[in-house]
C-alpha positions as CSV (number, residue, x, y, z in Angstrom):
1,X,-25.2,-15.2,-7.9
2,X,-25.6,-11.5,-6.4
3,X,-28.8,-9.6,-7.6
4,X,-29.8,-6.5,-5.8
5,X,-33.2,-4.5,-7.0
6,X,-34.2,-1.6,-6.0
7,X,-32.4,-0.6,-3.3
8,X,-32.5,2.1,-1.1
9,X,-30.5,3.2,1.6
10,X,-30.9,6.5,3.4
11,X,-29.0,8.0,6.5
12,X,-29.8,11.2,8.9
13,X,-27.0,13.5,9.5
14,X,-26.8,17.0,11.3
15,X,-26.9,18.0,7.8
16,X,-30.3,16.2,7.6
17,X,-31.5,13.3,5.5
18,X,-28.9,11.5,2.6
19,X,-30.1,9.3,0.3
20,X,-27.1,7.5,-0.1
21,X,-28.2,5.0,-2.9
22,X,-31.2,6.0,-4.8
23,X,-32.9,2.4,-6.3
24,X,-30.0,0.1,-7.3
25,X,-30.2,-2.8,-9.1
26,X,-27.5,-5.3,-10.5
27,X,-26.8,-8.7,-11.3
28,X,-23.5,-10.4,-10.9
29,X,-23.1,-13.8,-12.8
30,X,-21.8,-16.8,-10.9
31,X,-18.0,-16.4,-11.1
32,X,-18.3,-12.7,-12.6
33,X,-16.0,-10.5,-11.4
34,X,-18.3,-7.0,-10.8
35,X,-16.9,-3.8,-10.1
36,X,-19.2,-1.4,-8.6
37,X,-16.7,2.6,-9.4
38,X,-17.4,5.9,-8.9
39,X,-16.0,8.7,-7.0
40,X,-16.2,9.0,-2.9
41,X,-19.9,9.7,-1.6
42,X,-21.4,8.1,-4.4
43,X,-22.7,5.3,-2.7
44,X,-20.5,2.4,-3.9
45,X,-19.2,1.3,-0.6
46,X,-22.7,1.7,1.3
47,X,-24.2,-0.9,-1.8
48,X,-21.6,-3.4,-0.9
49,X,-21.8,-2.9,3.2
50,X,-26.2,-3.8,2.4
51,X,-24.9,-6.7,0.1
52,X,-22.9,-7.8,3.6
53,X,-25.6,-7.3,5.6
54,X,-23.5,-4.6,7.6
55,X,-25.8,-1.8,6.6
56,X,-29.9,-2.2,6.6
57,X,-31.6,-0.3,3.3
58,X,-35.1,1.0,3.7
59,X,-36.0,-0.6,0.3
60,X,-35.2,-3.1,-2.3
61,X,-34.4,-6.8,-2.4
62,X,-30.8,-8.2,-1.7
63,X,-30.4,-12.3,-3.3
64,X,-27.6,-14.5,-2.5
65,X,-27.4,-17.6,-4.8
66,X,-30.9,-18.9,-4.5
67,X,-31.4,-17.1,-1.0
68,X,-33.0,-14.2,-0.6
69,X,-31.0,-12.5,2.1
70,X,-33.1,-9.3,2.4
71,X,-36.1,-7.8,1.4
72,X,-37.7,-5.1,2.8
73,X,-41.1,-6.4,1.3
74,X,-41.3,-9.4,3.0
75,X,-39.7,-8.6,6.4
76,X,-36.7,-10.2,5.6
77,X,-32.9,-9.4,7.1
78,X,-30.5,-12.1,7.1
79,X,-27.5,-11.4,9.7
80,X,-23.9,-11.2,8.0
81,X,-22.4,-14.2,9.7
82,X,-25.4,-17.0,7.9
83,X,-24.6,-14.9,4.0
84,X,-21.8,-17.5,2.9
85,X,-19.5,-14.7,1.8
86,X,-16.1,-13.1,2.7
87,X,-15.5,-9.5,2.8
88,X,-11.7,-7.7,2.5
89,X,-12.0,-4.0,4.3
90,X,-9.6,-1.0,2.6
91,X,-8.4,-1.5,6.2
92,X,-7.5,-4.5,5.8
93,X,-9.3,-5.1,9.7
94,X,-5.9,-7.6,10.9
95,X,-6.1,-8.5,15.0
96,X,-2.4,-7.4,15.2
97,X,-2.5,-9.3,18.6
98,X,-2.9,-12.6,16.5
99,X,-0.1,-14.3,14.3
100,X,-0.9,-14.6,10.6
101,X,-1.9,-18.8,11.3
102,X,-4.6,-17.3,14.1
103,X,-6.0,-14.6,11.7
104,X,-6.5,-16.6,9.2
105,X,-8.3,-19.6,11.3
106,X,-10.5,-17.1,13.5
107,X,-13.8,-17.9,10.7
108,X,-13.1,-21.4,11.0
109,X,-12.9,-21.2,14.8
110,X,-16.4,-19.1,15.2
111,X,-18.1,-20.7,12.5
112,X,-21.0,-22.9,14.0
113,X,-20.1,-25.8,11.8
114,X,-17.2,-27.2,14.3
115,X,-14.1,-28.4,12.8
116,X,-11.5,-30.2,13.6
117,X,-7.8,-29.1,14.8
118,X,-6.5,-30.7,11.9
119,X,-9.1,-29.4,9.7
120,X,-8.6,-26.1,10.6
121,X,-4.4,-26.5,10.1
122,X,-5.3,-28.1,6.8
123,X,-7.6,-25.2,5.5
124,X,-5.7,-22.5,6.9
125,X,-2.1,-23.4,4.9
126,X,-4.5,-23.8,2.0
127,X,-5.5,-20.4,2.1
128,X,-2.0,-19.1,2.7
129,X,-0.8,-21.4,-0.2
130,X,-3.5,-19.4,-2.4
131,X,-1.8,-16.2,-1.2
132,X,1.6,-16.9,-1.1
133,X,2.2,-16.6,1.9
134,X,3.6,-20.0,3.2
135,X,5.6,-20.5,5.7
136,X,4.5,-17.5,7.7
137,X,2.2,-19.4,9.8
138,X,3.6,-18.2,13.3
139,X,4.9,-14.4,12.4
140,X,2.6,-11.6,13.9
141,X,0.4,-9.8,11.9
142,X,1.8,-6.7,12.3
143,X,5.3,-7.4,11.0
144,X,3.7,-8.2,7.3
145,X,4.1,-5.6,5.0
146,X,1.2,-3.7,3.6
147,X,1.2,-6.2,1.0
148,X,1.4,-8.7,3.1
149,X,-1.2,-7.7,5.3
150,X,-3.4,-7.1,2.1
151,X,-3.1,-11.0,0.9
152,X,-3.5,-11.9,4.7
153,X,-6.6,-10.1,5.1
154,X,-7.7,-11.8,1.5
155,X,-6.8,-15.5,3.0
156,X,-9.0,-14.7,6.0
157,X,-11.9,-14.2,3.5
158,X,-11.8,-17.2,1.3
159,X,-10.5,-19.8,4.3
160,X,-14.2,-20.5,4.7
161,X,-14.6,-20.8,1.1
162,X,-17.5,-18.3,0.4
163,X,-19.9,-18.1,-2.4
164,X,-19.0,-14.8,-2.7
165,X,-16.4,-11.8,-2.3
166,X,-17.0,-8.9,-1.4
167,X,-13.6,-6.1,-1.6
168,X,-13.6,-2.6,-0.2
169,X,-10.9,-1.1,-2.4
170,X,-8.5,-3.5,-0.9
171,X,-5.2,-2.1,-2.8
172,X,-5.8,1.8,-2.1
173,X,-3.2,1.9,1.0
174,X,-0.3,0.1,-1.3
175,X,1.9,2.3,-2.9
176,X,1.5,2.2,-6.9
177,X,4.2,-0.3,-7.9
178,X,2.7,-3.0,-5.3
179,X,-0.8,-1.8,-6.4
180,X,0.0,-2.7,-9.9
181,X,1.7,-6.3,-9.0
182,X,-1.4,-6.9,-6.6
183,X,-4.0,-5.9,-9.3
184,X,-2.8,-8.8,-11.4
185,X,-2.6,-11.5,-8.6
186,X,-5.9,-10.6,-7.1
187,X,-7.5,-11.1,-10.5
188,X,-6.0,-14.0,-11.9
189,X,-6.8,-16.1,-8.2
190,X,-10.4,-14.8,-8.1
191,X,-10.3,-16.3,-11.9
192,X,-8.7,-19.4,-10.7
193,X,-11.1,-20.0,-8.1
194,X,-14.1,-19.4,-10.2
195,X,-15.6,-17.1,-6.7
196,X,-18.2,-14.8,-7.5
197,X,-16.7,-11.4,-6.7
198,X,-18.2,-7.9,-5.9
199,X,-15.8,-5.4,-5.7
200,X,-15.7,-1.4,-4.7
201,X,-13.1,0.8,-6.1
202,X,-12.6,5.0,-7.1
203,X,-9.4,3.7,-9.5
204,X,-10.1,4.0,-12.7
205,X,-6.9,1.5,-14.1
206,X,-8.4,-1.1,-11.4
207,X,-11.9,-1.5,-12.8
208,X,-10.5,-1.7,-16.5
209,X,-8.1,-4.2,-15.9
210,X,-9.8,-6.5,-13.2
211,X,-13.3,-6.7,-14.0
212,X,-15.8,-8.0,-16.2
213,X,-18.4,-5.7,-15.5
214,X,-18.0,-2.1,-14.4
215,X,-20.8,-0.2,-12.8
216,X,-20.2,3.6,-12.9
217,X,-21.9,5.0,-9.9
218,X,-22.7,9.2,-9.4
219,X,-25.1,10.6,-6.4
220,X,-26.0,7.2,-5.5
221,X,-27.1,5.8,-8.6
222,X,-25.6,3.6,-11.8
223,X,-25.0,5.6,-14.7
224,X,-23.8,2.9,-16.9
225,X,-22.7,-0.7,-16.5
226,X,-20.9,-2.7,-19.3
227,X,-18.0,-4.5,-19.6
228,X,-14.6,-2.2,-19.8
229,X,-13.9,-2.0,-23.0
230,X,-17.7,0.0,-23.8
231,X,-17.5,2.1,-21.1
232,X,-14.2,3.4,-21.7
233,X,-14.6,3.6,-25.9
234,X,-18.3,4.4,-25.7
235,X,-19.6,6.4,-23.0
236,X,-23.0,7.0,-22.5
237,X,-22.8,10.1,-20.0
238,X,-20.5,13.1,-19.8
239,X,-19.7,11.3,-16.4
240,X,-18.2,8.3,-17.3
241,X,-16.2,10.0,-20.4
242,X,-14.9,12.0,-17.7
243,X,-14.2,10.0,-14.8
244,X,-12.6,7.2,-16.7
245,X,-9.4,8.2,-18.2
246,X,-9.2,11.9,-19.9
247,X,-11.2,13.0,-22.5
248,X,-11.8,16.2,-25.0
249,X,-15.3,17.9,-24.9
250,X,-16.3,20.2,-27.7
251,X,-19.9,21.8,-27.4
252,X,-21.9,22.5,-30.1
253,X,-25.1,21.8,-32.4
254,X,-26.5,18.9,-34.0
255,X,-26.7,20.0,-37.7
256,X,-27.2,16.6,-39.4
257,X,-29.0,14.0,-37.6
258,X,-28.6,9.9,-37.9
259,X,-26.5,7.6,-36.5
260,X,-23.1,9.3,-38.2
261,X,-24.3,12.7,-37.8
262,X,-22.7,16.4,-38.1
263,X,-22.2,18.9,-35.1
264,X,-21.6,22.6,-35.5
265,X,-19.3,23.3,-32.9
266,X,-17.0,26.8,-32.5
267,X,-13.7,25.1,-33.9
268,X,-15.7,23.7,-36.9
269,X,-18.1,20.9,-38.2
270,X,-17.5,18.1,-37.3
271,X,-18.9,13.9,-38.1
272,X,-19.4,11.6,-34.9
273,X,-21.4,9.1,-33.5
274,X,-24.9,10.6,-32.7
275,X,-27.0,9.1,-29.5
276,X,-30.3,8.0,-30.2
277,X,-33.1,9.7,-30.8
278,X,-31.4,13.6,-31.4
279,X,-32.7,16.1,-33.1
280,X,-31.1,18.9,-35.3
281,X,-30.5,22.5,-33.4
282,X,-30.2,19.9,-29.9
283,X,-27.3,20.9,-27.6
284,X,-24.7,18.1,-27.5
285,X,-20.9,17.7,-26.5
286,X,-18.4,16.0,-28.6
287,X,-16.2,13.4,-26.1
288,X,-12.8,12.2,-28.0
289,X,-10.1,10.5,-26.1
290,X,-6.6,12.4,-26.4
291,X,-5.6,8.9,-27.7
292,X,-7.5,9.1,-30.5
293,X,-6.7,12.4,-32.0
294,X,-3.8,12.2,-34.6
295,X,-1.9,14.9,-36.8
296,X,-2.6,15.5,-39.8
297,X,0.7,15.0,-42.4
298,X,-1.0,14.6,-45.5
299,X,-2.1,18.3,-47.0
300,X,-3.2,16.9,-50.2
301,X,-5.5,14.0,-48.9
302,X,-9.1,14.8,-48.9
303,X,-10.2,13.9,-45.1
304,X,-13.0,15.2,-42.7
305,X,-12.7,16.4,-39.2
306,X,-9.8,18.3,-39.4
307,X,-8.7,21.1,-37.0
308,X,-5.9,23.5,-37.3
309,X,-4.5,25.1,-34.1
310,X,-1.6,26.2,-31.7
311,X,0.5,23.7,-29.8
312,X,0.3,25.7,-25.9
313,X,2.2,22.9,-24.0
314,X,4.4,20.0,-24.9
315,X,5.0,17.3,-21.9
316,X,6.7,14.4,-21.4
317,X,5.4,11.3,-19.7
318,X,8.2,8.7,-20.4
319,X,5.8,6.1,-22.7
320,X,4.0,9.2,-24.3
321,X,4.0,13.0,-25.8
322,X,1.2,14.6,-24.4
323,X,0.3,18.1,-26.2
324,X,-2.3,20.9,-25.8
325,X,-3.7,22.9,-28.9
326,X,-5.7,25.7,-28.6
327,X,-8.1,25.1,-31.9
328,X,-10.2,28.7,-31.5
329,X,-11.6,29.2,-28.3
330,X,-11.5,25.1,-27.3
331,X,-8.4,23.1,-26.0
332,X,-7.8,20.2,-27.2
333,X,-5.3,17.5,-25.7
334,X,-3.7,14.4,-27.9
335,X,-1.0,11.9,-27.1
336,X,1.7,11.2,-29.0
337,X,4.6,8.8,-29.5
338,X,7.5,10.2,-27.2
339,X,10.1,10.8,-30.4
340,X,7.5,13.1,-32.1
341,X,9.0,16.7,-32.6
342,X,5.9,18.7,-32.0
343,X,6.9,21.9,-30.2
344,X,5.1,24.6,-28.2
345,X,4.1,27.3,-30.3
346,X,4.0,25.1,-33.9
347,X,1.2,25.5,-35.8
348,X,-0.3,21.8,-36.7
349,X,-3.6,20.2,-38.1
350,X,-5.4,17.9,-36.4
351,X,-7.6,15.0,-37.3
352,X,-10.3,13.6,-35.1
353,X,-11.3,10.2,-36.8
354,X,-15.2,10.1,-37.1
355,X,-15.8,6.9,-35.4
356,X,-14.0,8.0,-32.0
357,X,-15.9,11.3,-31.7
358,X,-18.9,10.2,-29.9
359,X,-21.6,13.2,-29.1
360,X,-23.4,13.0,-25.8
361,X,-26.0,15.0,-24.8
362,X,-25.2,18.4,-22.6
């Protein structure tokens, strides 16, 4: 429904020349929901502003459906207004001199297909239904909440009903308990709808949770796209491991090669998953989640990848125990359940299970 190839988009600065998005390609399935994540300046939000048409890349191709809506091969720039899609800004972008009924039916109003007074009443408290926000029809726009304002501005963009969606991390100016509640809402109506959605977001827990497909973006570029679950368990780059959630890295040597290979590293040897293609003496880092590191009750049990080291900090987060061991010269964090007894200064083994240690290359 959304394919993009080989884009390029470049802007000129007093610094000079940034390359803001360095030959992007994707392709989001009809009723996919896509999340393009990555930190600020890495060229998410510039993607999605050429996928609008707001932005003009030097290079690359830019398909709608079955319409090709640019292409800088072929001359071809197709204005915002004739892309069939609906956008939500992070600023939501509400005329606060309109009532929520007249925000809502401003597409309808402009669009060149003309439509009726009835039509437009009729489509509008259908979108507002969608929302849930009926009965709000005449209040002005800026005595919504931010939550409010957020579903209104969401209204606005399917009134018209667009082949696409296009969301500008639309929930970072809610506070986190509405963020939560929204995050849910947003995904199961996009669901409901079956609407093709593009979204934009730095929040880790939002691309997890909402997408289908997450695109990790760095210096203008995709560094890995899969669905969440494989970017979060099986990292490709030392990027994504740590950008998305919190990882351990231990450096080291690749002393046994294959698919379940060994690593020398300064805490000990240890088995993990190996990436393609490495060779022994190569420089690699060892990525475990602190999630996946347990301790290690059972002295006589014959087991591999164990670790013995000095607990440094004990903290409590409410649903977990979250402790740091110093295991040589390496740290090494691991949760636990919150009535564990661990306490700073204990001596305690560690085991780090073979299949979560995945070693990516340095």
């Amino acid at each position: 429904m959304i394919r993009v190839e080989k884009l390029h988009m470049e802007y000129r600065t007093d610094r000079g020349e940034v390359h803001a998005v360095r030959g992007i390609s994707l392709d989001v399935k009809q009723g996919q929901f896509y999340t393009l994540l990555g930190p600020s300046g890495c060229g998410k939000t510039t993607t999605l502003r050429c996928v609008a048409g707001l932005e003009v890349p030097q290079e690359g191709e830019i398909s709608i459906g079955d319409d090709l809506v640019f292409s800088s091969r072929r001359g071809i720039s197709v204005p915002p207004y004739k892309r069939d899609i609906g956008m939500v800004f992070q600023s939501y972008a509400i005329w606060p001199h309109m009532s929520v009924f007249d925000n809502v039916a401003f597409p309808l109003r402009e669009a060149k297909k003309r439509f009726s007074r009835q039509e437009v009443r009729a489509k509008v408290r259908q979108a507002l239904s969608l929302v849930q926000l009926d009965g709000l029809e005449d209040r002005p726009a800026p005595f919504l909440s931010g939550g409010q304002q957020q579903r209104l501005a969401l209204a606005r963009a399917l009134v018209k009903e667009p082949r696409v969606l296009l969301l500008d991390e639309p929930l970072s100016n809610l506070d986190a308990k509405l963020r939560e509640e929204t995050r849910f809402e947003l995904r199961e109506l996009v669901k409901r709808l079956a609407i093709t959605t593009l979204y934009v977001t730095h929040d880790q827990l939002e691309a997890l949770t909402m997408s289908d497909v997450v695109g990790v973006m760095d210096q203008g570029s995709i560094i890995q796209e899969a669905p969440p679950r494989e970017i979060y368990q099986s990292p490709r780059e030392r990027f994504v491991a740590n950008f998305i959630g919190l990882s351990n890295f231990l450096e080291g040597r690749v002393k046994k090669a294959g698919q379940i290979g060994e690593v020398e590293t300064s805490s000990g040897s240890l088995k993990c998953v190996l990436p393609d293609s490495v060779v022994p003496g190569e420089s690699v880092v060892i990525a475990i989640r602190p999630e996946d590191v347990t301790l290690y009750a059972d002295p006589s049990a014959q087991r591999e990848n164990i670790l013995e080291g000095q607990v440094e900090a004990v903290i409590f987060l409410g649903d977990a125990l979250e402790c740091q061991v110093a295991v040589g010269s390496q740290r090494i964090r691991l949760k636990l359940h919150p009535s564990s007894t661990v306490t700073r200064g204990e001596t305690i083994r560690l085991e780090l299970p073979q299949p979560c240690c995945r070693a990516l290359r340095g």
